[in-house]
LUMFI-819916 format. One record per residue: z, x, y of N, C-alpha, C in turn; residue in one letter. Coordinates in steps of 0.2 Angstrom, whole numbers. Layout:
% LUMFI-819916
+-------+-------+-------+-------+-------+-------+-------+-------+-------+-----+
:   n.Z :   n.X :   n.Y :  ca.Z :  ca.X :  ca.Y :   c.Z :   c.X :   c.Y : res :
+-------+-------+-------+-------+-------+-------+-------+-------+-------+-----+
:     Z :     X :     Y :     Z :     X :     Y :     Z :     X :     Y :   A :
...
+-------+-------+-------+-------+-------+-------+-------+-------+-------+-----+
This chain:
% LUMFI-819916
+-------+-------+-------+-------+-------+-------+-------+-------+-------+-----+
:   n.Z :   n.X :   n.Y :  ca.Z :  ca.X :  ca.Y :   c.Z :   c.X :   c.Y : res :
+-------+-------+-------+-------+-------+-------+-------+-------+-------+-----+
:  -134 :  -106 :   155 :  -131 :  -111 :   150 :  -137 :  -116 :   148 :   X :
:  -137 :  -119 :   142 :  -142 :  -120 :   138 :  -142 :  -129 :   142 :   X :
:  -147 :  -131 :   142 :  -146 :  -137 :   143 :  -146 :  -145 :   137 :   X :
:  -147 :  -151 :   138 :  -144 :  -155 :   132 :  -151 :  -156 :   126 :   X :
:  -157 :  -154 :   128 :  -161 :  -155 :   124 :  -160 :  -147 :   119 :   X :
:  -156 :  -142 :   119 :  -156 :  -135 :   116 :  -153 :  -139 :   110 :   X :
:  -154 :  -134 :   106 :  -153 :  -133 :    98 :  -147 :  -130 :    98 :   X :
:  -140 :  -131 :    94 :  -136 :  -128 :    92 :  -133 :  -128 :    86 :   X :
:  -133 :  -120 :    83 :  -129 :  -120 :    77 :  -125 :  -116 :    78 :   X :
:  -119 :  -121 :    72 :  -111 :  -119 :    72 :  -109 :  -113 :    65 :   X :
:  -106 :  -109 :    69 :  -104 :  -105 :    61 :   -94 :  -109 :    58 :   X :
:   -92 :  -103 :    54 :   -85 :  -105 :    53 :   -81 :   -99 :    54 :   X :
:   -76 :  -100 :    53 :   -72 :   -95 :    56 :   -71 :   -90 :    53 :   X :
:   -71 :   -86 :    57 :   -74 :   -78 :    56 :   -68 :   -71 :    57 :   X :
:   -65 :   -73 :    58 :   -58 :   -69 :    59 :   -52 :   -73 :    61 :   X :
:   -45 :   -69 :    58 :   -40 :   -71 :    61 :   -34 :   -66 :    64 :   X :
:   -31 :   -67 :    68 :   -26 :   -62 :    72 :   -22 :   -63 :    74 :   X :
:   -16 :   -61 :    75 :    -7 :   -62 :    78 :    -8 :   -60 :    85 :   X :
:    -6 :   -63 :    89 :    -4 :   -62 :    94 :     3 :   -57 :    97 :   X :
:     6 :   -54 :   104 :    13 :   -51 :   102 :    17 :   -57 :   102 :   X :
:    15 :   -61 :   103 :    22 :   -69 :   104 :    21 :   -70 :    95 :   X :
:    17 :   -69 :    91 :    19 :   -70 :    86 :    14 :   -76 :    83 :   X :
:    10 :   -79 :    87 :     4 :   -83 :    86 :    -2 :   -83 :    82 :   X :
:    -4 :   -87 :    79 :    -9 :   -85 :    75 :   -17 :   -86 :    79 :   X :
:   -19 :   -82 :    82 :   -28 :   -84 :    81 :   -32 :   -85 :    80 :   X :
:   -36 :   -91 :    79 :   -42 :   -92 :    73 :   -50 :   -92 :    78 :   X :
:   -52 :   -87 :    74 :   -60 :   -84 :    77 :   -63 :   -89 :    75 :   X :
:   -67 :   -94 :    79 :   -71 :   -99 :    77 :   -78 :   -94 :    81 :   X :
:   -83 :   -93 :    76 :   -89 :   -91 :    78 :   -93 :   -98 :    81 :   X :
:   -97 :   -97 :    89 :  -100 :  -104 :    88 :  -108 :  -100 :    90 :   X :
:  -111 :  -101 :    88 :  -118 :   -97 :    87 :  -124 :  -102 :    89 :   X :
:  -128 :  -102 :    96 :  -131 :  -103 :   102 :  -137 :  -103 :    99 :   X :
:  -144 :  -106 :    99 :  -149 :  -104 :    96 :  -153 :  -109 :   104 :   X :
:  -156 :  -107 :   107 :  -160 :  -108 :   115 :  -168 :  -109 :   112 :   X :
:  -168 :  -116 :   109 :  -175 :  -118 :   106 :  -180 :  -115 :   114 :   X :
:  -180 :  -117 :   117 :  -184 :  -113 :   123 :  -189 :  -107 :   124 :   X :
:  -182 :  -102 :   124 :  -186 :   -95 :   121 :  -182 :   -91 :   115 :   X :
:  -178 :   -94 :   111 :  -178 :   -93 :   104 :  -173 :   -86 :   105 :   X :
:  -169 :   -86 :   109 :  -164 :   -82 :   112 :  -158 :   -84 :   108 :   X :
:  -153 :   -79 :   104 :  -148 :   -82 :   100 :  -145 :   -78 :   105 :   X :
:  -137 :   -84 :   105 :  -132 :   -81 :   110 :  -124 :   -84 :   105 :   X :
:  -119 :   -81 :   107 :  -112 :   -82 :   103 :  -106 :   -84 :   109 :   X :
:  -103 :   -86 :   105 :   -96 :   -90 :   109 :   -90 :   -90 :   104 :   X :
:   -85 :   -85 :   107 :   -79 :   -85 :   104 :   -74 :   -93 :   106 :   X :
:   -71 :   -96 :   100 :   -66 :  -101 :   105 :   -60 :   -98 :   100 :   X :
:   -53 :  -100 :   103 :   -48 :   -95 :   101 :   -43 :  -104 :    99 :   X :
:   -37 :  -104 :    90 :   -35 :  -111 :    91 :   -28 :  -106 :    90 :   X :
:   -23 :  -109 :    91 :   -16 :  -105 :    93 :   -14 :  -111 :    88 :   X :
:    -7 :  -107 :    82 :    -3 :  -112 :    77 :     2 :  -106 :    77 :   X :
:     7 :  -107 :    75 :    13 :  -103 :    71 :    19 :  -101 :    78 :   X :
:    25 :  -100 :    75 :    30 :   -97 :    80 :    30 :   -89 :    80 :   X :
:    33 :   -85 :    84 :    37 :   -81 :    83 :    42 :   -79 :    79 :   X :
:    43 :   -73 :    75 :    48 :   -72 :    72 :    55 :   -67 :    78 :   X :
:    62 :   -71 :    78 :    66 :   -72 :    82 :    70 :   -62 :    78 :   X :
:    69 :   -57 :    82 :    70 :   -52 :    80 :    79 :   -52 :    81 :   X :
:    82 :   -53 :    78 :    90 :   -49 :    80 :    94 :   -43 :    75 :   X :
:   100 :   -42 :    79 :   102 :   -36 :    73 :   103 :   -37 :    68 :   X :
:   106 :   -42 :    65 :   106 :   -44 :    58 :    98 :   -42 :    55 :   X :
:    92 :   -46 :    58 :    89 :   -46 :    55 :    84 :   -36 :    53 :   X :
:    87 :   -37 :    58 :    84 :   -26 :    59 :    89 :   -21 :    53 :   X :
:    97 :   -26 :    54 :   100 :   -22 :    49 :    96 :   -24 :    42 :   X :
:    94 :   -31 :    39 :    94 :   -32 :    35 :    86 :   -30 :    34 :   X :
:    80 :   -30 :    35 :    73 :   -26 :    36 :    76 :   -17 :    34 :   X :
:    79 :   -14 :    37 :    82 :    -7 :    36 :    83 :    -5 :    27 :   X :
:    90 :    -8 :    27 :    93 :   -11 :    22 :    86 :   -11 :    15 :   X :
:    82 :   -17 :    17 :    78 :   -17 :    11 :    72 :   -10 :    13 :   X :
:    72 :    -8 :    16 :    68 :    -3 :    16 :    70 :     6 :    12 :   X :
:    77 :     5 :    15 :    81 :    10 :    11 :    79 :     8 :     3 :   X :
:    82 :     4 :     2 :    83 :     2 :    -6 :    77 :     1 :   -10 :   X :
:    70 :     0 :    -7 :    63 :     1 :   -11 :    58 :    -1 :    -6 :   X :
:    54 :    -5 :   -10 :    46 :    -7 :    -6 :    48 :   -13 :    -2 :   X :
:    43 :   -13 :     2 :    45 :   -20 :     7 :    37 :   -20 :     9 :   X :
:    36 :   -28 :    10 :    29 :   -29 :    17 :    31 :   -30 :    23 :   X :
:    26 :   -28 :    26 :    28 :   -26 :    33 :    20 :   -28 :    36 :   X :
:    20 :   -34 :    40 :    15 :   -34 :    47 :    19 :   -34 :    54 :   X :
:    14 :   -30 :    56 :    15 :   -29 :    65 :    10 :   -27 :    70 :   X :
:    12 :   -31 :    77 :     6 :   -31 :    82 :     3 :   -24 :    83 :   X :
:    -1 :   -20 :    80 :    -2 :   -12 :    85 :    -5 :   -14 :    91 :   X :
:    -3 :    -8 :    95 :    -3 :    -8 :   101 :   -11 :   -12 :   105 :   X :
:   -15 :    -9 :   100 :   -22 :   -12 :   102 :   -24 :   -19 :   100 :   X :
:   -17 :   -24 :    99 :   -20 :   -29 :    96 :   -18 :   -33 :    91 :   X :
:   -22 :   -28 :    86 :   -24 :   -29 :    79 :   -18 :   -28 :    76 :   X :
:   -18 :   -30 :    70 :   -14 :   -32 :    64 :   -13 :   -28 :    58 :   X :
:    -8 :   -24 :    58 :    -7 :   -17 :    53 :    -1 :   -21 :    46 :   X :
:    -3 :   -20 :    41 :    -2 :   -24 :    36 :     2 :   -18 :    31 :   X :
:     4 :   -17 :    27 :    10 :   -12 :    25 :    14 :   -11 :    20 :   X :
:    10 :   -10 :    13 :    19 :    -7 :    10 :    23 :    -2 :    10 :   X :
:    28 :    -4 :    13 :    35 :     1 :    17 :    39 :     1 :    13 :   X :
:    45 :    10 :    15 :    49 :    10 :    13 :    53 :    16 :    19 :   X :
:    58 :    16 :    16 :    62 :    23 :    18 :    66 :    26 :    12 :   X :
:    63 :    24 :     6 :    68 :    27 :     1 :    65 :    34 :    -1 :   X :
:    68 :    41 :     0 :    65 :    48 :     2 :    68 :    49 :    -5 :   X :
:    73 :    47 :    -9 :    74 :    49 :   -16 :    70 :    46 :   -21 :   X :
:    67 :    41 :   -21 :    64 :    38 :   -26 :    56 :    38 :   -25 :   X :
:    55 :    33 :   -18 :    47 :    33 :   -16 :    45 :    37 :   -14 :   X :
:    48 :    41 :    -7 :    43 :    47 :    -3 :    42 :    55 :    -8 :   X :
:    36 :    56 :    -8 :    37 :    63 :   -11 :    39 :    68 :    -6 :   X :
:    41 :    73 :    -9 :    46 :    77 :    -5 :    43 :    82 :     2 :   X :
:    32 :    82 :    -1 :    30 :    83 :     6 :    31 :    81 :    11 :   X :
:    30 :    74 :    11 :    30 :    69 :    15 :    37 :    68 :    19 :   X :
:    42 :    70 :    15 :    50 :    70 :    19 :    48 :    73 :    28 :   X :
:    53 :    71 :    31 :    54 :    72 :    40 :    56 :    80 :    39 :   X :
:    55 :    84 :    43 :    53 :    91 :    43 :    59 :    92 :    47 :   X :
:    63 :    90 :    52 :    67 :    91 :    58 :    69 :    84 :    60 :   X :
:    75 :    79 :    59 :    76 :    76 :    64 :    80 :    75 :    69 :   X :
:    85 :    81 :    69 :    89 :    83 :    71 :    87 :    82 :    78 :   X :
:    82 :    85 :    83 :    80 :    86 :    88 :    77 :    79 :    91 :   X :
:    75 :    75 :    87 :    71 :    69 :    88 :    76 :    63 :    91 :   X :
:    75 :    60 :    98 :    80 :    56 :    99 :    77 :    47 :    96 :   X :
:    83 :    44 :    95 :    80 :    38 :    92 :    78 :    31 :    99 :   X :
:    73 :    27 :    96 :    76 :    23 :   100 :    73 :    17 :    98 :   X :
:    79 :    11 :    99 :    82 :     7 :    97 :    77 :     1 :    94 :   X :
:    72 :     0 :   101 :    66 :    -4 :   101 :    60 :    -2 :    96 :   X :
:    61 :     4 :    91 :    56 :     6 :    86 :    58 :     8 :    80 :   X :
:    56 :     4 :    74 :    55 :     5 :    67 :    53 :    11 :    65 :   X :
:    53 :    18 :    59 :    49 :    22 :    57 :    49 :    19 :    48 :   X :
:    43 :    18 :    48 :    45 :    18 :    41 :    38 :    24 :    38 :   X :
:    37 :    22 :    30 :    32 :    26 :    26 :    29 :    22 :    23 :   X :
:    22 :    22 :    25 :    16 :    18 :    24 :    14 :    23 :    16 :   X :
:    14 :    18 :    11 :    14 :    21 :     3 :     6 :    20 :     2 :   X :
:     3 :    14 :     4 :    -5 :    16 :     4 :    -6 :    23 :     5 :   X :
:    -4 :    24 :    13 :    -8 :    28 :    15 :    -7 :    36 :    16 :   X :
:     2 :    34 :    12 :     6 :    41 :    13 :     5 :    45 :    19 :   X :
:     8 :    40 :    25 :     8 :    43 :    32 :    17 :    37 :    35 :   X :
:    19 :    43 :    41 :    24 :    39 :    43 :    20 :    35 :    48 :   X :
:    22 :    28 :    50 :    21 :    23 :    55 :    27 :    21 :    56 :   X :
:    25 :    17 :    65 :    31 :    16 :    70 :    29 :     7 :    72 :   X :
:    34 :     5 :    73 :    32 :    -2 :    75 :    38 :    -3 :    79 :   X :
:    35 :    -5 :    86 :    40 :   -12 :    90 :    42 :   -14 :    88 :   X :
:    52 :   -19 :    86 :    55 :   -23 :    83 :    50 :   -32 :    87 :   X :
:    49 :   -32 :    93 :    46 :   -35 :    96 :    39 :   -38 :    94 :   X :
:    35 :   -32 :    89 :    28 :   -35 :    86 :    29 :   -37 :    77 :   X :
:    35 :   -38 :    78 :    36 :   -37 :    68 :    34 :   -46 :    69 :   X :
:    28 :   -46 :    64 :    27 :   -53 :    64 :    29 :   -57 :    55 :   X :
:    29 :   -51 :    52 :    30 :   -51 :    44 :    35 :   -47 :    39 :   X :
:    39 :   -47 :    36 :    42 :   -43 :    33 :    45 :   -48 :    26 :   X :
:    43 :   -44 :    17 :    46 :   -48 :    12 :    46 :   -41 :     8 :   X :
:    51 :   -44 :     1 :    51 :   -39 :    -4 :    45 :   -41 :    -8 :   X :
+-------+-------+-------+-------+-------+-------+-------+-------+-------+-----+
């Protein structure tokens, strides 16, 4: 640890990220300069703002609902963290090309705690916990 005669410089903030409670994180880069032997060193500090979004069935029906009927944005926590940002849908007659349609769901069991929707950037299906849904708009 650098002691009170050291030199420090500050950056600004450098990334942001959602937590799974739904929390915002602001990367504050703080950037170390050890006039001594001229060693540059970094320090993440993390500021927490914003609530949770409150997931219930209404809201799942009504998230569904617009997804059937056209595009939607959609953020959520991936598993590793980070924050997957999305234009989604489920509309197979209008948006999905008919490659892309589900091939067999017959055999597929559902469950309750997970979303499938169809990522139109990237023409790929993707899944989301109702529990990491931090964002959804038309």
């Amino acid at each position: 640890m650098p002691n009170q005669n050291d030199s420090w410089l500050y950056g600004a903030v450098t990334a942001a990220s959602i937590s799974a409670t739904g929390q915002v994180y602001v990367d504050h880069h703080k950037e170390q300069l050890d006039t001594s032997d001229k060693v540059l060193h970094s320090l993440r500090i993390a500021t927490v703002t914003t609530e949770k979004i409150e997931v219930t069935e209404e809201l799942k029906a009504e998230v569904r609902s617009a997804l059937h009927s056209g595009e939607i944005q959609i953020e959520f926590e991936k598993a590793d963290g980070s924050i997957r940002k999305l234009r989604g849908t489920l509309d197979l007659d209008n948006l999905i090309k008919e490659e892309y349609h589900p091939k067999n769901e017959v055999d597929r069991k559902k469950n309750p705690d997970v979303q499938v929707v169809f990522d139109l950037d990237k023409n790929e299906w993707r899944s989301f916990r109702w529990d990491k849904l931090v964002y959804w708009g038309v």
